[in-house]
PASEBA-1860 file (N, C-alpha, C; in nm, 3 decimals):
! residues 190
1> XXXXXXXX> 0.482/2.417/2.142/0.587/2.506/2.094/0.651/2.446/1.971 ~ 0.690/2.548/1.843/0.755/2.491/1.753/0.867/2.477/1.762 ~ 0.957/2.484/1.898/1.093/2.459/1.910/1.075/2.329/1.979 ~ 1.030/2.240/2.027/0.966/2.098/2.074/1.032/2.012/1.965 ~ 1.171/1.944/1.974/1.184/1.831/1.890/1.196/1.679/1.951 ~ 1.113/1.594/1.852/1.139/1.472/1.954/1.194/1.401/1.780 ~ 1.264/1.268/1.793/1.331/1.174/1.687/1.173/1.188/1.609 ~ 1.238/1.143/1.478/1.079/1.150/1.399/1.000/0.999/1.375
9> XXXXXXXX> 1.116/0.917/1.434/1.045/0.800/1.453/0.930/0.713/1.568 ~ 0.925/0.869/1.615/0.808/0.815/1.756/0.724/0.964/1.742 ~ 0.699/1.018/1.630/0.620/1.133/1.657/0.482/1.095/1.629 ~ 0.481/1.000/1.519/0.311/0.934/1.507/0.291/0.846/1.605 ~ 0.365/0.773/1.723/0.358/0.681/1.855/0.315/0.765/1.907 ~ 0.341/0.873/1.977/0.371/0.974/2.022/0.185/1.054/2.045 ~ 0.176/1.067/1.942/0.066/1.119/1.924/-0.052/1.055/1.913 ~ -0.056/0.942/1.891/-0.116/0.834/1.910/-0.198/0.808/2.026
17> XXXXXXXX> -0.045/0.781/2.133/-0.069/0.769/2.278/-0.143/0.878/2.325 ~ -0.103/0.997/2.294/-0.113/1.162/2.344/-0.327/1.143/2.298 ~ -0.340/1.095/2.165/-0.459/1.048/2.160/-0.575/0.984/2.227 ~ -0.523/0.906/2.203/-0.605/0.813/2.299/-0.592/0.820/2.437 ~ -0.488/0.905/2.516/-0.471/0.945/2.633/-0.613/1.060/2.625 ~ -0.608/1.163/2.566/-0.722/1.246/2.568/-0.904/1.197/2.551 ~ -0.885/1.063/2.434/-1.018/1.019/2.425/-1.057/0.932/2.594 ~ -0.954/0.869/2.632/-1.010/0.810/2.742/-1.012/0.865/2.848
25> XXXXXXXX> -0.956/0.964/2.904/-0.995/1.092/2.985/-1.067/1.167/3.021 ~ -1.059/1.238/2.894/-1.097/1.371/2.874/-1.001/1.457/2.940 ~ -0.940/1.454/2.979/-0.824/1.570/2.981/-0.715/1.589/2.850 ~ -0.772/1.767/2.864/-0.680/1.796/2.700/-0.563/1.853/2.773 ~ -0.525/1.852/2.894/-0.408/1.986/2.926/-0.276/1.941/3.000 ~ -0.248/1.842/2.921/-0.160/1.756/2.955/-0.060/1.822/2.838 ~ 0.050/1.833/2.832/0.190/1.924/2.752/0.345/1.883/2.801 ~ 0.421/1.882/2.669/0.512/1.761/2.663/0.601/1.946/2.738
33> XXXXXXXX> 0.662/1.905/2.840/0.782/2.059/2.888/0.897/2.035/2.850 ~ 0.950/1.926/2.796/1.117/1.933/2.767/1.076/1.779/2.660 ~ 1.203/1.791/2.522/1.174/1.682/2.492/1.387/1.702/2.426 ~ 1.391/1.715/2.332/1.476/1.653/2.288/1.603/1.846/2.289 ~ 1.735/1.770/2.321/1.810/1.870/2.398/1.951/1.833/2.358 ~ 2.022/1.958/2.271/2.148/1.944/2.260/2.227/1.963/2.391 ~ 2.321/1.882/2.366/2.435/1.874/2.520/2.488/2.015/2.544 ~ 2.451/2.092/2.464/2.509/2.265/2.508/2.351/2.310/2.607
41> XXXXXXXX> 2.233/2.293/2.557/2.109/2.287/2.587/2.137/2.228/2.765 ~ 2.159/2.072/2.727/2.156/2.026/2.890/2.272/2.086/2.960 ~ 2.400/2.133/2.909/2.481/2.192/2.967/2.407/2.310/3.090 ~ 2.354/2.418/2.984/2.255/2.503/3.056/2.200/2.461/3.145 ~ 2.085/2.370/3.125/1.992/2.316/3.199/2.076/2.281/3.349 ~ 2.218/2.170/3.322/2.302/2.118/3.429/2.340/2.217/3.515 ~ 2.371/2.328/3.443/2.464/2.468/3.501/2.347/2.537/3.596 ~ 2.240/2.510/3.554/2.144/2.663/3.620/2.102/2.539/3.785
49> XXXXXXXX> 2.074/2.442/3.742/2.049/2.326/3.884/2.147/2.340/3.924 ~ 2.343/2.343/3.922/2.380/2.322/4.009/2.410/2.476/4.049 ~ 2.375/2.629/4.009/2.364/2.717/4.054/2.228/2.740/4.174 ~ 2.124/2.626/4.118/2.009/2.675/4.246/2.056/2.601/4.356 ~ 2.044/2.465/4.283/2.040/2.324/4.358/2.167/2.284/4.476 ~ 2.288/2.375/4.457/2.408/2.284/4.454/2.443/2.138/4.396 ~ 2.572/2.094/4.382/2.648/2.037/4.266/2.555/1.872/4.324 ~ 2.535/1.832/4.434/2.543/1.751/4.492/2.343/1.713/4.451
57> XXXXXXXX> 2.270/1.811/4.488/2.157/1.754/4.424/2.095/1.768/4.289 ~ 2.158/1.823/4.191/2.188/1.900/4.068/2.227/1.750/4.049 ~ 2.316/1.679/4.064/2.357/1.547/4.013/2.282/1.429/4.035 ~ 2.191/1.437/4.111/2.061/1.382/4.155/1.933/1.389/4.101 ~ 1.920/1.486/4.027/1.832/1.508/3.966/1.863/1.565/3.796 ~ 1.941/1.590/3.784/2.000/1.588/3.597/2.066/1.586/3.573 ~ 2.067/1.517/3.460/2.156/1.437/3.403/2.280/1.535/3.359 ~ 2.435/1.451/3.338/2.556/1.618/3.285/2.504/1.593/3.134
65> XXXXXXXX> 2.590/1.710/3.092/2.593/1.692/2.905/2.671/1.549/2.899 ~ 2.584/1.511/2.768/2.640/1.377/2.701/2.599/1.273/2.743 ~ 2.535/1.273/2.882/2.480/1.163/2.939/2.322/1.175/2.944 ~ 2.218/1.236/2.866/2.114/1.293/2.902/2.013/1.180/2.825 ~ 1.918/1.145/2.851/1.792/1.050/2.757/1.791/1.187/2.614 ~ 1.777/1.259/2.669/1.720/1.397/2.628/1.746/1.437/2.496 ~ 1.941/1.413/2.472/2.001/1.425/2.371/1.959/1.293/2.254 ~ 1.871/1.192/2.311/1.849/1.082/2.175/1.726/1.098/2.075
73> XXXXXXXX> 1.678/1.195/2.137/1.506/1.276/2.105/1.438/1.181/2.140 ~ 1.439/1.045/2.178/1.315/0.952/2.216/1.281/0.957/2.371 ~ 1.304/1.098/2.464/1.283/1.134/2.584/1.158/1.207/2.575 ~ 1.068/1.225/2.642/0.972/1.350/2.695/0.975/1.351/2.808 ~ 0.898/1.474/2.803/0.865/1.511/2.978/0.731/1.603/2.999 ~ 0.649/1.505/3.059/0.519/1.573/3.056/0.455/1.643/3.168 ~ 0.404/1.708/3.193/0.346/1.847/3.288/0.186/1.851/3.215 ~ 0.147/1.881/3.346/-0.009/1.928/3.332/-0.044/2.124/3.329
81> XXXXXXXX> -0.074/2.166/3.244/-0.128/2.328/3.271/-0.232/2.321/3.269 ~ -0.324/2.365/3.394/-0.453/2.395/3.368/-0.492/2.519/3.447 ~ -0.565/2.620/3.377/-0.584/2.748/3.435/-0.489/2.831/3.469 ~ -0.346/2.811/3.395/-0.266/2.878/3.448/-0.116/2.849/3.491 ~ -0.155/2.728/3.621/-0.090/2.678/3.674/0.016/2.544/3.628 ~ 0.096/2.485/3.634/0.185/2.423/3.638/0.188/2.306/3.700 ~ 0.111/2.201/3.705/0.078/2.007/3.826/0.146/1.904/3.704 ~ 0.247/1.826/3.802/0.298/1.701/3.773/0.149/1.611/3.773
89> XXXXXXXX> 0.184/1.528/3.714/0.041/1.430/3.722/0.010/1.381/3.817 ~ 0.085/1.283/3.899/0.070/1.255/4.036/-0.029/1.356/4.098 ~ -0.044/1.489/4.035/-0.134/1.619/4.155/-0.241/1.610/4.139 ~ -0.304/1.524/3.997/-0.431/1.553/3.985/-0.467/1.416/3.949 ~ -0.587/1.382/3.970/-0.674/1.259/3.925/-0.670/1.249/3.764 ~ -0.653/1.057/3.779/-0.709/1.059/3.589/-0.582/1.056/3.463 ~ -0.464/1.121/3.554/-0.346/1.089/3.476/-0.281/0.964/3.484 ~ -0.316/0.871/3.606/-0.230/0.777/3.565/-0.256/0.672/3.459
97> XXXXXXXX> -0.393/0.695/3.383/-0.347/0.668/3.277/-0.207/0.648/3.126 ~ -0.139/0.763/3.140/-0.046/0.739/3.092/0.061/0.630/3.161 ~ 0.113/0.627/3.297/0.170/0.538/3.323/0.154/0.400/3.323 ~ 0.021/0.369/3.352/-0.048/0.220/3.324/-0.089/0.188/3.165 ~ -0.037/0.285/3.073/-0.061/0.219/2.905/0.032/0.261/2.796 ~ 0.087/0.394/2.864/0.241/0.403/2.804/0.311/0.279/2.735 ~ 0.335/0.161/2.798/0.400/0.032/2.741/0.376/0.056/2.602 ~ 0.178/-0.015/2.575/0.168/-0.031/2.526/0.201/0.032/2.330
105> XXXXXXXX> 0.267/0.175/2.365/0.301/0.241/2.264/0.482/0.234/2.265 ~ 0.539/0.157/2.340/0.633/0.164/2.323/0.724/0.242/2.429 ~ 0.648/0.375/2.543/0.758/0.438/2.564/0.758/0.345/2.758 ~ 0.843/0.398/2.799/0.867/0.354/2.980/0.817/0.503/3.044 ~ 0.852/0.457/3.175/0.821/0.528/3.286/1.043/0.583/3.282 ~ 1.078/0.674/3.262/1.234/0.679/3.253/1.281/0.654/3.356 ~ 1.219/0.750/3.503/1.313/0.765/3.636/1.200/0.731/3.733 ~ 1.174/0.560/3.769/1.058/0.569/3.852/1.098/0.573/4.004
113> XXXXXXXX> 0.993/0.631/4.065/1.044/0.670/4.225/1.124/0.539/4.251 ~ 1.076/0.441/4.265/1.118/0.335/4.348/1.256/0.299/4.278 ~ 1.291/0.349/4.185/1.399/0.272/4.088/1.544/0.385/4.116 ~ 1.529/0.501/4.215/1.674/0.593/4.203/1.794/0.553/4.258 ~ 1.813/0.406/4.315/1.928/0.352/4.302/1.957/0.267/4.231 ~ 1.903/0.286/4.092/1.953/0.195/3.990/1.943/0.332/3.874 ~ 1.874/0.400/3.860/1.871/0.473/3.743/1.986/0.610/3.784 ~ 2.035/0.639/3.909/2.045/0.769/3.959/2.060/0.889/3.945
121> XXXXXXXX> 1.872/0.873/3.932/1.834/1.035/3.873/1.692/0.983/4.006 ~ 1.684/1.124/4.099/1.567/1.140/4.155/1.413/1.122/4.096 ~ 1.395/1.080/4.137/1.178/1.102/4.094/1.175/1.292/4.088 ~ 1.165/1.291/3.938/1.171/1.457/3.884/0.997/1.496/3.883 ~ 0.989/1.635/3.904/0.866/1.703/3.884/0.776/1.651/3.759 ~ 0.807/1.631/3.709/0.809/1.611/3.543/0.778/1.506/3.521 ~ 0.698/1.389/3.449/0.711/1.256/3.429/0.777/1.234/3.277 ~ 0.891/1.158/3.306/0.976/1.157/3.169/0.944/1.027/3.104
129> XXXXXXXX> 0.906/1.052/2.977/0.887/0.877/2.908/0.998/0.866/2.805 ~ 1.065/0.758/2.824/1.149/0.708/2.717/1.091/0.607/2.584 ~ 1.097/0.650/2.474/1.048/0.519/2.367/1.212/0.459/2.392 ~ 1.125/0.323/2.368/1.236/0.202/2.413/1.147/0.088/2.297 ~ 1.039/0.117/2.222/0.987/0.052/2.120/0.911/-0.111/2.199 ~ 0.905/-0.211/2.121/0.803/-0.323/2.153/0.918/-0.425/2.117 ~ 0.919/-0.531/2.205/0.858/-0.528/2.322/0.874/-0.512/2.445 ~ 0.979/-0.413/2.425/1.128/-0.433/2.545/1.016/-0.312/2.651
137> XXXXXXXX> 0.936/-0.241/2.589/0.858/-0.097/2.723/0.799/-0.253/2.780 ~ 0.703/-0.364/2.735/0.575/-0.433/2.797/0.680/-0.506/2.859 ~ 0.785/-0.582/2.819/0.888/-0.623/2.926/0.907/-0.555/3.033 ~ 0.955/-0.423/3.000/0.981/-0.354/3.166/0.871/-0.331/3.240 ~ 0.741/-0.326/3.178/0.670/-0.224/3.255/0.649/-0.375/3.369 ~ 0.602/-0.511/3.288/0.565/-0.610/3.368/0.622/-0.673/3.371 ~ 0.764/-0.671/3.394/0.879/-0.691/3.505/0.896/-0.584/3.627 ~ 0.805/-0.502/3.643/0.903/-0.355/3.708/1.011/-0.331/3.730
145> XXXXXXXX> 1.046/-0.302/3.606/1.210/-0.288/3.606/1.259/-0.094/3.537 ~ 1.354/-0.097/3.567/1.375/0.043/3.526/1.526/0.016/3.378 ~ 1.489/0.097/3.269/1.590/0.081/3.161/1.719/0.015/3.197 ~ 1.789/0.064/3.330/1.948/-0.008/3.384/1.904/-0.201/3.379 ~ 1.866/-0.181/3.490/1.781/-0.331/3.510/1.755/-0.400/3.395 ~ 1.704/-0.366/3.309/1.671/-0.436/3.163/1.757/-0.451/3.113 ~ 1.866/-0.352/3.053/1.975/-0.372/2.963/2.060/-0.432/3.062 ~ 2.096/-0.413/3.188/2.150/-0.553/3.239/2.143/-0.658/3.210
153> XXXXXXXX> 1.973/-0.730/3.228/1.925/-0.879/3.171/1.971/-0.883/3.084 ~ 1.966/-0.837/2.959/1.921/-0.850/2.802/2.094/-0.877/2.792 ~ 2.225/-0.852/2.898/2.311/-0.880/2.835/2.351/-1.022/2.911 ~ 2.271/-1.097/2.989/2.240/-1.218/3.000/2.251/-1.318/2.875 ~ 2.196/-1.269/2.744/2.128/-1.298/2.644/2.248/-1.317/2.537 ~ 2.356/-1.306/2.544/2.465/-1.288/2.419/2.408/-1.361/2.301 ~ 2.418/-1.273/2.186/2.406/-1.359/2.074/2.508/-1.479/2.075 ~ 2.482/-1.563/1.989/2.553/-1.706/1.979/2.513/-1.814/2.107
161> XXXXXXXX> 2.452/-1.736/2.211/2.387/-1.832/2.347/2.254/-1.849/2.335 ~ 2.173/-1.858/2.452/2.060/-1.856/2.484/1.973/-1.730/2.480 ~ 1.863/-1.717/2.393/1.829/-1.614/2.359/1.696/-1.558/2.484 ~ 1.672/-1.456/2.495/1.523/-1.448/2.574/1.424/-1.435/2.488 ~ 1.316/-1.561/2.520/1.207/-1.555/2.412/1.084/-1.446/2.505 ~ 1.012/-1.407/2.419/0.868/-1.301/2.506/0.786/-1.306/2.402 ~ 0.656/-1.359/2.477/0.547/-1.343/2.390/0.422/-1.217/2.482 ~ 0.412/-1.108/2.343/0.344/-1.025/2.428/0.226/-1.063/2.409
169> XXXXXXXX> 0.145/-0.949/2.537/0.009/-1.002/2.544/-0.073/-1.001/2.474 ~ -0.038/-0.927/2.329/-0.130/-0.959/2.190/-0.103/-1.107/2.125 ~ -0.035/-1.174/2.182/0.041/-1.297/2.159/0.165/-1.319/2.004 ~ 0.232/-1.171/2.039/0.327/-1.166/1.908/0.463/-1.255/2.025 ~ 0.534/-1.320/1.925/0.642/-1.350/2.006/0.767/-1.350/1.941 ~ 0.873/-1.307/2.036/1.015/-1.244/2.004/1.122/-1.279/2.089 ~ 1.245/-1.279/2.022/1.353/-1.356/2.047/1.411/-1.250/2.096 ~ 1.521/-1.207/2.159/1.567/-1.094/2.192/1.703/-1.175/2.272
177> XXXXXXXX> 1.810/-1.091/2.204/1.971/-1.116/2.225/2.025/-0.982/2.237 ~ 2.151/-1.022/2.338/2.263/-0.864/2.304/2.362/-0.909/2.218 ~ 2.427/-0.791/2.192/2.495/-0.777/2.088/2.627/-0.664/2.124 ~ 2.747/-0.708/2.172/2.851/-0.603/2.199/2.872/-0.552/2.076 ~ 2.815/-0.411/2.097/2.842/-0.307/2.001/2.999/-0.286/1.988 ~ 3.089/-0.304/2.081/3.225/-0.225/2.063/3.316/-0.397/2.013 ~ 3.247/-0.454/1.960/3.363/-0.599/1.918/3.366/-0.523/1.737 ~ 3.470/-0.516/1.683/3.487/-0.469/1.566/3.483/-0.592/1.493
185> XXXXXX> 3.430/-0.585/1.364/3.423/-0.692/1.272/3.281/-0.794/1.297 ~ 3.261/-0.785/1.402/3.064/-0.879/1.419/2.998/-0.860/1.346 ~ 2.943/-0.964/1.283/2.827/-0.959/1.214/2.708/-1.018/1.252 ~ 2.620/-0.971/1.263/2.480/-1.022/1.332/2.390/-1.049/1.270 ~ 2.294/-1.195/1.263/2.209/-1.232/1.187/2.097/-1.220/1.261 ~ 1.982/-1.143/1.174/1.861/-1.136/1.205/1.785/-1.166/1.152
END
C-alpha cells in the first residue's frame, strides 16, 4: 500500500532483509500490515480494541497514543496473505527465518512471547520488528533480552564510567555508553 510509511532510514535495511528473506525461502507473501502511525492513528487503533477488547485487555495488547513503537516509523508488523487468507508466521512453516536473522539487519523481535512482563504488551497476531540498528538488535537477540531489558543494562554503562565493549560476530567491535538525555548542558564525546 502507498499509505505504508516507515522512517526513511531503514527503508533500504528494510528491504534488504524483506530480500533476502524471499531468496532464502521462497516465500513471496509475507506483507508489512501496520508500520508507522500518528498518535491520532493509534488513538483509533487504541479506541476500537478497547471497544472490542475491553479497557483491560486493549491495554495488554496496544499500546495508548504517545506511547506506541509505531509513532517512531522504525516499527513493522508483518502478516502472511496467501490465497486470500490472513496467517501470523508462527502458522506456517519457513518463516522463522525472519526471527532467527532479523538481528542481523538491525531490527528485534519488539513484543516476544516470553518477554510480556517486561515489555507489557501481549504476544500480538502480528510479528512486530523494531530497527534498533547494530549492534544493539545482535546484542539483544544473543542475550535474549527484550528492548526494556537492554536499555536497562546500557544504563549500567554511564558515560564518564565503565563502558560496555561488544565485538560482533563479523568481529567489528564497539564501545557502547548511556547518556542522560534530560541533564541540560552535556556534552558528549564520540
Amino acid at each position: 500500500s502507498n499509505t505504508m510509511l516507515i522512517h526513511k532510514d531503514i527503508m533500504d535495511i528494510m528491504d534488504k532483509m524483506l530480500t533476502d528473506f524471499v531468496t532464502a525461502t521462497g516465500h513471496n507473501d509475507l506483507v508489512i500490515q501496520t508500520s508507522y502511525r500518528t498518535e491520532e492513528r493509534q488513538k483509533e487503533v487504541y479506541d476500537r480494541n478497547v471497544a472490542n477488547l475491553g479497557e483491560e485487555k486493549a491495554n495488554a495488547t496496544t499500546a495508548k497514543p504517545g506511547a506506541s513503537d509505531h509513532h517512531t516509523g522504525y516499527t513493522i508488523a508483518l502478516k502472511v496473505i496467501r490465497d486470500g487468507k490472513t496467517y501470523t508466521l508462527n502458522e506456517l512453516e519457513g518463516y522463522d527465518w525472519i526471527l532467527e536473522n532479523c538481528y542481523k539487519y538491525g531490527f528485534i523481535e519488539r513484543y516476544p512471547e516470553s518477554k510480556v512482563d517486561k515489555t507489557n504488551i501481549s504476544y500480538t497476531s502480528a510479528l512486530c520488528l523494531r530497527y534498533v540498528g547494530f549492534p544493539h538488535a545482535e546484542i539483544i537477540k544473543k542475550n535474549n533480552l527484550c528492548l526494556e531489558e537492554y536499555i536497562t543494562s546500557v544504563k549500567d554503562y554511564a558515560f564518564g564510567r565503565a563502558h560496555y565493549k561488544y565485538t560482533t560476530e563479523e568481529g567489528t567491535s564497539y564501545e557502547i555508553y548511556y547518556v542522560n538525555g534530560e541533564v541540560e548542558g552535556k556534552t558528549v564525546k564520540v
